[in-house]
Structures are given as C-alpha cells and as structure tokens.
N, C-alpha and C positions, 0 to 999 in steps of 0.2 A: 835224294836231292832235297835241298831244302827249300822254305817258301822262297823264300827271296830269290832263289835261282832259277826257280819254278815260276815264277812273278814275272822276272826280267828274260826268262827265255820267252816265252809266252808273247810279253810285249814285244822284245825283238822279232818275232815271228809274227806277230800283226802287225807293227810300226816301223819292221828295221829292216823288210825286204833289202833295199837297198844294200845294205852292209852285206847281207849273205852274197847276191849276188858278185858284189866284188871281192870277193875272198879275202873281205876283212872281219870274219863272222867275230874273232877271238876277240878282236881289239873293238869292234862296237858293242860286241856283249858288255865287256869289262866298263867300257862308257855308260852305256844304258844301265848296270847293273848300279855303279856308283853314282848316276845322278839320281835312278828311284831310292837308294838308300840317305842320298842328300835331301832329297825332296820330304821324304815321310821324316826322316830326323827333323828337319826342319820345322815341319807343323807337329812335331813332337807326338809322333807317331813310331811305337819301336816297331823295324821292319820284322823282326822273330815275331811278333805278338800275330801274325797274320795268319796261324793254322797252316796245313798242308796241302788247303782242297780247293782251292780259290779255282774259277772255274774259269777259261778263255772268257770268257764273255765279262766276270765279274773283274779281273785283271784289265781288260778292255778299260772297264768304268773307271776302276782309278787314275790308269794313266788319260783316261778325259777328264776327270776331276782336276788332276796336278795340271793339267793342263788350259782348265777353263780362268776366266776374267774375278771368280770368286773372289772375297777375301780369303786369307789363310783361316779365320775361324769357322768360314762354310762351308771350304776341303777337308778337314779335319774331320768336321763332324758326318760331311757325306761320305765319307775315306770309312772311318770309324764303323758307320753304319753299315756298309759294303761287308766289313769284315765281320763286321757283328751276326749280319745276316746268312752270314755263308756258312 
C-alpha cells in the first residue's frame, strides 16, 4: 500500500465512520483520497513525498491542519513538519 492510501485509509477510519457505515466505503475513500491529494497539491506538498510510516495519530494532525483557519503558508509548513518529523 502506499502512503497516500495508507494516509487516506487511515483518515477515512478516524473521519469517515460515516461512509463505512453506509456501505459507501469505496466511493468515500475515492473522495477522501482525491481531496487530500487536492489539498497537499495545492499548498504544494507532493503526496508521494510522505514516507510509509506516517502514524494514526500523525495523519490525524494533517488532516486538522488542512482543516484548520491557517493560512496556506502555516499548513504547509506544519504539514511539512509532521512529515519531516516522522
């Protein structure tokens, strides 16, 4: 598996209860997967660049990162950080 799927399963299993629940796991993954791959392209973050070992809790922080009021230059660099330190 790779990070990115590993990244967005992960988040789908902290944030996407829902989805499983209603036996739409396939089609929320696919959503969740291409909006974190929208989200880090975005603040110009390559989703590959993330390693393999990104841990529940540190995948937790980014998708609160992408998700907080920051500007895009203080997600990036807390985003960054997260995977720097992992």
């Amino acid at each position: 598996m790779n990070k990115l799927s590993a990244v967005v399963l992960a988040a789908t299993m902290a944030f996407g209860g829902a989805a499983l629940a209603d036996g739409h796991a396939g089609q929320g993954f696919n959503m969740l997967q291409t909006a974190l791959m929208n989200d880090l392209e975005r603040l110009g973050i390559d989703p590959s660049s993330m390693g393999d070992d990104l841990t529940l809790g540190e995948i937790a922080s980014i998708k609160s990162v992408i998700d907080s009021n920051e500007n895009e230059s203080q997600k990036k660099n807390r985003i960054q950080a997260i995977i720097d330190n992992n």
